[in-house]
C-alpha positions in Angstrom: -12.7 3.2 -40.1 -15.6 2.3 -41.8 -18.4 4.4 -41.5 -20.7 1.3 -41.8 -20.8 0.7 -38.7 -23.6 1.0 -36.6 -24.7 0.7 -33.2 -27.5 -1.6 -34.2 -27.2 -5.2 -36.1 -28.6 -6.4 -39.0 -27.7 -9.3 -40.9 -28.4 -9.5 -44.8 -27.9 -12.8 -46.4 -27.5 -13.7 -50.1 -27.2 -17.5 -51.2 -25.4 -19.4 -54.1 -26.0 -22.7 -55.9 -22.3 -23.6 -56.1 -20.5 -25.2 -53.7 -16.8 -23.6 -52.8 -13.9 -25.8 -51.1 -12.4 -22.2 -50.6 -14.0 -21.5 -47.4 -14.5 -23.3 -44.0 -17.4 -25.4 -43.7 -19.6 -25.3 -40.8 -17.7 -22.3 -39.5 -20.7 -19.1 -39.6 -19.1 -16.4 -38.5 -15.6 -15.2 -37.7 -13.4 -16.6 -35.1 -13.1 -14.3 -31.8 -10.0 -12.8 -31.0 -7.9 -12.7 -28.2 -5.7 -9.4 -26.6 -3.2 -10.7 -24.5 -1.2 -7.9 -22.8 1.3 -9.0 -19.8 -0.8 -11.0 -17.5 -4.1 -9.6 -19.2 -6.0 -11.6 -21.7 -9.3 -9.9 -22.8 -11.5 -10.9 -25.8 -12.0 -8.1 -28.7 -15.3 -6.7 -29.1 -16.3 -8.0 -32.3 -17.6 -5.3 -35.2 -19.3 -5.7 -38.9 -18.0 -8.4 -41.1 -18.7 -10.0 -44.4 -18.0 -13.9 -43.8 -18.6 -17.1 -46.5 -19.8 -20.8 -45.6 -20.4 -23.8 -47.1 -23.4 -25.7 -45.8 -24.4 -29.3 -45.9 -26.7 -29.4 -49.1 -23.7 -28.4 -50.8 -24.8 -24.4 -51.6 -22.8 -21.3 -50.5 -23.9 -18.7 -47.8 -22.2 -15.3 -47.9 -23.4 -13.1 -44.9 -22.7 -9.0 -44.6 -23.6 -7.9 -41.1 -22.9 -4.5 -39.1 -21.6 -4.3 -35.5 -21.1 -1.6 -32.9 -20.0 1.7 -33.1 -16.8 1.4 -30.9 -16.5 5.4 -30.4 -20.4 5.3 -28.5 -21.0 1.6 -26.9 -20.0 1.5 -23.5 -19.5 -2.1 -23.9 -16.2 -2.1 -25.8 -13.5 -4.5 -24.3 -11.1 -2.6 -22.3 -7.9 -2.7 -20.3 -5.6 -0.4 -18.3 -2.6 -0.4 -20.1 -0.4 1.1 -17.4 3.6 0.7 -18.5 4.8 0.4 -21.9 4.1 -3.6 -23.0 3.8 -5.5 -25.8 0.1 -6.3 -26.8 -0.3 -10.1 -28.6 -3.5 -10.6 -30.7 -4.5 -14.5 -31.0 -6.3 -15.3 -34.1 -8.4 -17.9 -34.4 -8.6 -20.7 -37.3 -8.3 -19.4 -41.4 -6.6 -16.3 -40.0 -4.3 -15.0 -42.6 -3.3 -11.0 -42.2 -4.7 -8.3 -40.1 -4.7 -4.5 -40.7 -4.1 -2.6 -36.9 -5.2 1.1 -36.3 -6.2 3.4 -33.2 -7.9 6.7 -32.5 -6.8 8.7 -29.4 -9.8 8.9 -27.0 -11.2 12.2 -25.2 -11.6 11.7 -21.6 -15.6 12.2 -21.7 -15.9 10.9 -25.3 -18.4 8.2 -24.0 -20.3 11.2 -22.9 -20.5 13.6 -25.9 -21.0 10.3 -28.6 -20.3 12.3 -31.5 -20.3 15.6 -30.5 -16.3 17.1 -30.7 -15.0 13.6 -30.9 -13.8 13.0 -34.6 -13.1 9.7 -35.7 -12.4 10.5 -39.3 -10.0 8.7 -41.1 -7.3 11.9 -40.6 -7.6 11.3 -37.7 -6.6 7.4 -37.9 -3.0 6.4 -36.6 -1.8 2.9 -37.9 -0.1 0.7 -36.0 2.7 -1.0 -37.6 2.9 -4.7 -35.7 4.2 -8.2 -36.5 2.2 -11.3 -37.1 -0.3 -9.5 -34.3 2.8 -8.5 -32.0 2.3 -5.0 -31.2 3.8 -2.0 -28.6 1.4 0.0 -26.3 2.2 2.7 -24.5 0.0 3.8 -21.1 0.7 7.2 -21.6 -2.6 8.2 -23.1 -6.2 6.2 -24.3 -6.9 4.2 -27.2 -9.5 2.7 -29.3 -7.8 0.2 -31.3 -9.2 -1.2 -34.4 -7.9 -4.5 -36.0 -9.1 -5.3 -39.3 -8.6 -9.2 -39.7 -8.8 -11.5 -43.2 -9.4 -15.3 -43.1 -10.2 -17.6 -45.3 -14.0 -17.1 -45.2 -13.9 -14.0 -45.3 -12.7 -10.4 -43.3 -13.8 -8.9 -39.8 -13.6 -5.8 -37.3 -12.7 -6.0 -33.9 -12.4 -3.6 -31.3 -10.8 -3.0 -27.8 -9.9 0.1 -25.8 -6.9 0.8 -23.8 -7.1 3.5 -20.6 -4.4 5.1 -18.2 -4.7 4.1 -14.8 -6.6 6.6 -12.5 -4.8 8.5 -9.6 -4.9 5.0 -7.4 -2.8 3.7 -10.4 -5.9 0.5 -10.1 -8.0 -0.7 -13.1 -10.9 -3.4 -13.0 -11.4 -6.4 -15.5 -13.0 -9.6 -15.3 -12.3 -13.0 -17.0 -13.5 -16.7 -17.1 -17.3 -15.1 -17.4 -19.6 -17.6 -16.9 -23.7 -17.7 -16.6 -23.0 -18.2 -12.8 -19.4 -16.3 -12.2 -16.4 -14.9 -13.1 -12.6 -13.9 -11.7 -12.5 -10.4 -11.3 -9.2 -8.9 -11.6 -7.6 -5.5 -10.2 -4.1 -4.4 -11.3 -2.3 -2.1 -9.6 0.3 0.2 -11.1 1.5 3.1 -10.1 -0.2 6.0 -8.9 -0.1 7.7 -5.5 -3.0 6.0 -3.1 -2.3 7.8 0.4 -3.0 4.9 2.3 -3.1 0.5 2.1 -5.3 -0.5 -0.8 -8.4 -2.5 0.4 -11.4 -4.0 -1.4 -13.7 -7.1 -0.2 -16.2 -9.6 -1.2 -19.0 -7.2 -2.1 -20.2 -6.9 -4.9 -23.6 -5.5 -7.7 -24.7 -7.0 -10.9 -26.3 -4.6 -12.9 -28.2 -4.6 -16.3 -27.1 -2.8 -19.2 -28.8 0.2 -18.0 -27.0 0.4 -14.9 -30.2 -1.0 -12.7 -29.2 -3.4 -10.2 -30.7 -7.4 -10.7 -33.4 -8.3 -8.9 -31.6 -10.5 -5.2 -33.1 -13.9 -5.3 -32.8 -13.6 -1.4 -33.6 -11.1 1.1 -31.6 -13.1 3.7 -28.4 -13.0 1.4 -25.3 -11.4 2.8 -22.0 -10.7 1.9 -18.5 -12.0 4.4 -17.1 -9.0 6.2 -13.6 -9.8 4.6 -11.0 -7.3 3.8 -8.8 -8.6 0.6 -5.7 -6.3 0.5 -4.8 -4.7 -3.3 -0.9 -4.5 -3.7 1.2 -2.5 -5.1 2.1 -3.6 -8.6 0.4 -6.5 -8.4 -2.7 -8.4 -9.3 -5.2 -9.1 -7.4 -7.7 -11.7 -8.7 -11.0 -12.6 -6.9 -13.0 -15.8 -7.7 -16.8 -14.5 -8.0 -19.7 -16.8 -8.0 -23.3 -14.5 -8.2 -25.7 -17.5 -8.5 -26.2 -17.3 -4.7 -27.4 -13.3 -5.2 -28.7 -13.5 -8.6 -29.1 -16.9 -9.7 -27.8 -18.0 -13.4 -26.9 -14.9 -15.8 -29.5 -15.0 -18.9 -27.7 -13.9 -22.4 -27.0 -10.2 -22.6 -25.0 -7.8 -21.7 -24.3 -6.6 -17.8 -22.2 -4.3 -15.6 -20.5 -5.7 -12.3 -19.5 -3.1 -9.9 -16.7 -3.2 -6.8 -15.4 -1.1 -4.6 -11.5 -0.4 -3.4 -10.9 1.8 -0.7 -7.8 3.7 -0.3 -7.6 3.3 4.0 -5.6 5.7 6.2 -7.0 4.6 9.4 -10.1 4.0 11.3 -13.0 6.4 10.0 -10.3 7.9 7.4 -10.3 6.6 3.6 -11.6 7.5 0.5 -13.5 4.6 -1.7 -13.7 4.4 -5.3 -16.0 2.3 -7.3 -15.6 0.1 -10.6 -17.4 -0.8 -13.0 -16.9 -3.4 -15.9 -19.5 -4.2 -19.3 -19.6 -7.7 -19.6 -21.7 -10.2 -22.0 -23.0 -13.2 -21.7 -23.7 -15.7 -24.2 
């Protein structure tokens, strides 16, 4: 891994004269890039880059710029891997090769940053693939790097994979608009002692974990139960316009619960959480 890069962004750009029919014109920056895993599709968080352009007056712009650190931001796209599955990345347009490579993560490694978690190179393990066609095993916690080459240029992108808790349930969300998004819990495995149960409630909260401001005091959530099956997935349309109105860019957290129920008065709950961004 790089050790350029950085948990803030900075963007350093250096111009040419000369025009070059190398790279794509009108394309700025690298293309995103897509983790499709079973039913799962998530979008890479992307990292530092070095990307060329050719603009309309004919002159070359070559950009450097620094992203995340992946081992310390919370916001790193993420999945719960569960059984052993093959992992698809979906490149976008110039894509030529891709270099894949993952770290094993510490259970509390978000908490100690740094501190015990070393993500030297030695410690790199790469991941031999085809054309993006890769194998993943549930067994234990990733942080995947892919190191992708286009035409324009080269990227980093980033995604985490996590074994399912003791419910055998993970959280993720998809189709994220200003307004909503599908949230998605996959079931697999585990030993729940009772039926699986979440419902329509639901908190936005900003990047610092405070909840968003309610547009409404008389806004209220349906008393519905939505049942969470075994080995399944379970996806929920979400709209939060109602509760929060339109979603400016930035990055949020959106939290549910699912509660394990035994009977009336007995259950446990458990809440998730899931980083989002919008643009």
């Amino acid at each position: 891994m790089k050790k350029f890069i950085l948990v803030f962004a900075l963007l350093f750009f250096l111009c040419s004269c000369g025009r070059s029919t190398e790279f794509i014109e009108g394309i700025h920056y690298p293309p995103s890039v897509t983790v499709e895993y079973g039913e799962i599709s998530i979008e890479a968080t992307s990292g530092a880059y070095s990307w060329n352009y050719n603009s309309e007056d004919g002159t070359n712009t070559a950009v450097e710029a620094v992203g995340e650190n992946p081992f310390i931001y919370k916001g790193i796209s993420s999945f719960s891997a569960g059984d052993k599955n093959t992992a698809k990345l979906v490149f976008g347009e110039g894509f030529n090769k891709c270099f894949i490579s993952r770290w094993k993560v510490e259970e509390d490694y978000l908490e100690k940053e740094f501190l015990g978690y070393d993500w030297t190179d030695e410690n790199e393990e790469p991941v031999e693939h085809e054309n993006g066609t890769f194998e993943i095993s549930g067994d234990e916690s990733y942080i995947y790097e892919i190191w992708a080459w286009y035409e324009s240029g080269n990227a980093y992108y980033y995604f985490r994979t996590d074994v399912p808790d003791e419910i055998g349930t993970a959280m993720y969300i998809k189709d994220i608009t200003s307004t909503g998004a599908t949230v998605v819990f996959k079931q697999s495995g585990g030993n729940p002692t009772g039926e699986l149960m979440t419902g329509r409630h639901f908190k936005i909260k900003d990047k610092d974990g405070n909840e968003l401001k309610i547009i409404s005091e008389y806004a209220e959530f349906t008393d519905e139960a939505i049942a969470v099956p075994m080995g399944e997935m379970t996806e929920i349309e979400t709209d939060w316009e109602w509760l929060y109105g339109k979603l400016e860019p930035g990055e949020y957290i959106i939290c549910k619960e699912v509660v394990d129920f035994r009977g009336t008065g007995d259950y446990d709950t458990k809440e998730y959480s899931v980083r989002f961004r919008i643009k």
